[in-house]
C-alpha positions in Angstrom: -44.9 43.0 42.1 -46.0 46.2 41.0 -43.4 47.3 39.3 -43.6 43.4 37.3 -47.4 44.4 36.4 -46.7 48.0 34.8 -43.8 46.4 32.9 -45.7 43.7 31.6 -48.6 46.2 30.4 -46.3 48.7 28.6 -45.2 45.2 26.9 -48.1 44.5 25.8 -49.2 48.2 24.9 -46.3 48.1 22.7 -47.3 44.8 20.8 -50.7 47.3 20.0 -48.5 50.4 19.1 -47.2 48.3 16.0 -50.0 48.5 14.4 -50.2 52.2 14.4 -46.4 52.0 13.2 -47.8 49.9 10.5 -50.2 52.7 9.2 -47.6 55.4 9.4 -44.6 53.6 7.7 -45.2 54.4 4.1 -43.1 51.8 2.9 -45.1 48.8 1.8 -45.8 45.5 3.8 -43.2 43.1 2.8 -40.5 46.4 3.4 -41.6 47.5 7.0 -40.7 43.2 7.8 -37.6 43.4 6.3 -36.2 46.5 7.6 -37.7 45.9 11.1 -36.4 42.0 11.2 -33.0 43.4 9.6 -32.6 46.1 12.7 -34.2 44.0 15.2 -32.0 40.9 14.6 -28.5 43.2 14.6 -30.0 44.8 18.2 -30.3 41.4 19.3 -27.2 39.8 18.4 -25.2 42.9 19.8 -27.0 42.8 23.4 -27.4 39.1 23.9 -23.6 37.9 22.6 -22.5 41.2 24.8 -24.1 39.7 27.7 -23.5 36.1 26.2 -26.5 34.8 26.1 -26.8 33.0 22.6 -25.8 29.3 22.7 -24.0 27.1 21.0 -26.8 24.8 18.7 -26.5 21.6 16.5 -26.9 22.9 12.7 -30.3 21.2 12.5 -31.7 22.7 15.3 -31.0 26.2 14.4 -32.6 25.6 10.6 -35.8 24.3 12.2 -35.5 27.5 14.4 -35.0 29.7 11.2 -38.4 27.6 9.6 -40.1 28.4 12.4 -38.7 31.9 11.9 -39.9 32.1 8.6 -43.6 31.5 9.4 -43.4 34.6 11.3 -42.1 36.6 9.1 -44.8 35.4 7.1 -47.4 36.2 9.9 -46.4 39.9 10.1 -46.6 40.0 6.2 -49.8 39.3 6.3 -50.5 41.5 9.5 -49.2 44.5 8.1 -50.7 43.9 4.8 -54.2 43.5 6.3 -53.3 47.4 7.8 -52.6 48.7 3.9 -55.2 47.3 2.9 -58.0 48.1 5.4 -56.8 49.9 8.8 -55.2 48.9 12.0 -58.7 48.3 13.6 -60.0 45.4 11.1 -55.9 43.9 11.5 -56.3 43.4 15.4 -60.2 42.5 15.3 -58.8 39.5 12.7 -55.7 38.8 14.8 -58.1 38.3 18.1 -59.1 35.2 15.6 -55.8 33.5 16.8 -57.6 32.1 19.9 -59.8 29.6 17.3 -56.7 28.6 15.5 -54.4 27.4 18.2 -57.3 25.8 19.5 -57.3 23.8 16.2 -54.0 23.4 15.1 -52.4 22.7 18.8 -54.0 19.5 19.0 -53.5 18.5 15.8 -49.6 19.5 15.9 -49.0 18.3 19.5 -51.8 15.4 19.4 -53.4 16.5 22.6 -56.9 16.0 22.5 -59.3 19.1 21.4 -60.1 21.9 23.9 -64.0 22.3 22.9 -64.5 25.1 25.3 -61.7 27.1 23.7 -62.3 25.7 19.8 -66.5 27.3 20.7 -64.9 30.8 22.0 -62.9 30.4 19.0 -65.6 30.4 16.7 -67.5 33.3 19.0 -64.2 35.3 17.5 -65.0 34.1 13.9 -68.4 34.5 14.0 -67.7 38.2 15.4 -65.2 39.0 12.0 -68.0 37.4 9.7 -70.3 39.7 10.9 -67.9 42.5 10.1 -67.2 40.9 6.6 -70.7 40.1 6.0 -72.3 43.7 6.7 -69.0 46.1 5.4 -67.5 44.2 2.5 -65.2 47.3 1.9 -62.4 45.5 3.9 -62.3 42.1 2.2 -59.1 41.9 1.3 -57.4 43.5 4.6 -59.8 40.6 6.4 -58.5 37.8 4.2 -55.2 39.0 5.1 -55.6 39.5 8.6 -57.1 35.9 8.8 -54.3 34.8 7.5 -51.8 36.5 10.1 -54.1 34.7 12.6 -53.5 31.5 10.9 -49.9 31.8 11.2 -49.5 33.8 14.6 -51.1 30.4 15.8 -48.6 28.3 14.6 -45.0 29.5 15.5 -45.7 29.9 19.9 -46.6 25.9 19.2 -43.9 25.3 17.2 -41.7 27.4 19.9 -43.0 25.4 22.9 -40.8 22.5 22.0 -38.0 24.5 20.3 -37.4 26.0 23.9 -37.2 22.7 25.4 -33.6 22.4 24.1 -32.9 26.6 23.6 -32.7 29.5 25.6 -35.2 32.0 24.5 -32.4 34.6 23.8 -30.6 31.8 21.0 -34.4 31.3 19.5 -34.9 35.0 19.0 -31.9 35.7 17.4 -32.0 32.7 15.1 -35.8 32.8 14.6 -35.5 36.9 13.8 -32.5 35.7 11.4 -35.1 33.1 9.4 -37.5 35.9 9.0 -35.4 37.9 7.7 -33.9 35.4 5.1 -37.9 34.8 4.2 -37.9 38.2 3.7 -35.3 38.9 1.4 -36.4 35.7 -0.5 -39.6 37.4 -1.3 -38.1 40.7 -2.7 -37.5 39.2 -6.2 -40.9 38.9 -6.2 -42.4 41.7 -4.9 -40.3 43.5 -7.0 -41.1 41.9 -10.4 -44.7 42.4 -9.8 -44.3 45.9 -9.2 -41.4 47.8 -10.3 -41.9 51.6 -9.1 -41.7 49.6 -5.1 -39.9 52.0 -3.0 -37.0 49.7 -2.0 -35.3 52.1 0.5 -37.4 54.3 3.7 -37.0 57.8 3.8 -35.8 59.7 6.8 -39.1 59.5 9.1 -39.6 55.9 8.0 -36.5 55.2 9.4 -37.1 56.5 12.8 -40.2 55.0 13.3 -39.0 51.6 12.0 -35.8 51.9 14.6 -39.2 52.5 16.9 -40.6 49.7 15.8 -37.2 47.6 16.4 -35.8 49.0 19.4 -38.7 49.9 21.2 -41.7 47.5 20.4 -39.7 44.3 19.5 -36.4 44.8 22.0 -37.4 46.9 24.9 -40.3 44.8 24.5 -38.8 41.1 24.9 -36.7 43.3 27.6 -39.7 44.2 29.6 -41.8 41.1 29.4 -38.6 38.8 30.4 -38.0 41.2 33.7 -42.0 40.6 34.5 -41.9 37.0 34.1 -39.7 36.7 36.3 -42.4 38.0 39.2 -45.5 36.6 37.6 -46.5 33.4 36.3 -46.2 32.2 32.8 -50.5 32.4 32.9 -50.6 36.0 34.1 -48.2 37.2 31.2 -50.3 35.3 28.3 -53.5 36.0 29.4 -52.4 39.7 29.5 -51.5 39.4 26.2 -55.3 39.0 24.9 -55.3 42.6 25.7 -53.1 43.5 22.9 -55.9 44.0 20.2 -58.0 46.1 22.5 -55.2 48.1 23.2 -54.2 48.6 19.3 -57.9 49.8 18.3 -57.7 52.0 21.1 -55.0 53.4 19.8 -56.3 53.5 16.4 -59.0 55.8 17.7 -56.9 58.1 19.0 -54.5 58.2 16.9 -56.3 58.0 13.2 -59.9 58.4 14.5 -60.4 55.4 12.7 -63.4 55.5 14.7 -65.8 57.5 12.5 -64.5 55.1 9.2 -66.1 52.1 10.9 -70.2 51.1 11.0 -72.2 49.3 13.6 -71.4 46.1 12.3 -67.7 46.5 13.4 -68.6 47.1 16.9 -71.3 44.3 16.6 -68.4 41.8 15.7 -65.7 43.4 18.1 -68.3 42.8 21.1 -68.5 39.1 20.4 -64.7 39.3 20.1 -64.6 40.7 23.5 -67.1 38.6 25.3 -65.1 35.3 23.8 -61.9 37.2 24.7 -63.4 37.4 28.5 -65.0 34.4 28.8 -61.3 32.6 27.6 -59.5 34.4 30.8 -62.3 33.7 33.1 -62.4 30.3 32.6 -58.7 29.9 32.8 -58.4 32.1 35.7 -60.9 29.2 37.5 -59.1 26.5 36.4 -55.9 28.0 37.9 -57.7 28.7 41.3 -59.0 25.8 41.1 -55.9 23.7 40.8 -54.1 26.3 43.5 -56.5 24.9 45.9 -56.7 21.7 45.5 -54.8 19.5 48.0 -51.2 17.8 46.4 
């Protein structure tokens, strides 16, 4: 059991480290997705048809998959443009957002009725980036963005709930990885024709961190996360997962010091973010006792 809990917290210290990959790559936003999708997708499809894990799927299954895919490639777009264009700090404090999102949009997707408990911390997370926003407007378009990645981070594990009714989650990866990476290449025409002098290709230090970024925070990863699921409960592994921004700005501050760029107002806003992020796993941690112990 041990063993399950260290895995699943270097799993989730590894979701935080791509942040800091994000800041180092010099290659822009939309470049970092494509190359890490683009090694992450050929990793995946030698390891899981070597240890034939990818299943056979009707055509329309695997493009809504690949949509879902898409959206995101979308969200770490947007993720990894909110680090360019502020820093990996004001990225995470926005991604911690996601809580208010799926708390909106799961209901609505899934017509289940509305969790008001978890839409109020929701909106303890927003009110903690507005404060940020409101008092350092330096940021405002890294926020926007970051929002953004929120917005669509909250969408695809939805969207995945049902797609994994009829799919292994080894087939999903690998076709979901696949659809970003289409979505990526889609958008190169773009990105190109708005700026021209784009560096298309990363140089050699680029590339080793994005086969980092790949093998180790994407692959290893999934690996590690899968191996602790199978000790601990489905709960324990996402609610352990709420630690991911707290352990990207930690990181941050060792890493860039990003510590001495920020003002009050950031730790203002990152202590509500907190407080709604403990409140969340407190409250489901009671409702899970709760249900343990009552009689079946």
């Amino acid at each position: 059991m041990r063993k399950a809990y260290t895995q699943l917290h270097i799993a989730v210290l590894l979701a935080g480290l791509t942040g800091i990959l994000g800041r180092l790559i010099t290659l822009n936003e939309l470049m970092i997705v494509f190359y890490r999708l683009l090694l992450t997708v050929l990793s995946m499809w030698l390891l899981f048809s070597w240890r034939h894990k990818i299943q056979r799927l009707p055509t329309m299954h695997i493009i809504k998959i690949m949509t879902v895919g898409c959206i995101a490639g979308l969200h770490w777009l947007s993720f990894y443009g909110a680090i360019k264009y502020s820093n990996v700090s004001i990225a995470l404090v926005c991604f911690a957002s996601i809580g208010f999102f799926t708390a909106l949009f799961e209901p609505l997707i899934l017509k289940r009725s509305i969790n008001w408990i978890e839409l109020l911390l929701g909106l303890l997370t927003l009110l903690g980036v507005y404060i940020i926003f409101r008092f350092d407007t330096r940021y405002t378009t890294g926020i926007f963005l970051g929002l953004i990645s929120a917005v669509l981070a909250s969408l695809f594990p939805i969207f995945n709930r049902e797609l994994l009714k009829k799919t292994n989650v080894e087939s999903l990866l690998v076709w979901q990885q696949l659809g970003g990476f289409i979505c990526m290449a889609g958008l190169l025409p773009q990105y190109v024709s708005t700026d021209p002098s784009m560096r298309l290709w990363p140089n050699w230090e680029d590339l080793g961190w994005l086969l980092v970024l790949s093998w180790v925070c994407s692959v290893w990863a999934f690996q590690l996360s899968g191996a602790a699921l199978k000790k601990l409960s489905a709960f324990t592994v996402n609610l352990s997962y709420n630690l991911e921004p707290v352990y990207g700005i930690l990181l941050a501050f060792i890493v860039y010091r990003e510590d001495q760029l920020l003002n009050s107002s950031f730790y203002w806003g990152l202590g509500l973010i907190l407080i709604a992020l403990g409140l969340h796993a407190w409250i489901i941690y009671a409702k899970q006792r709760a249900a343990f112990r009552t009689p079946q």
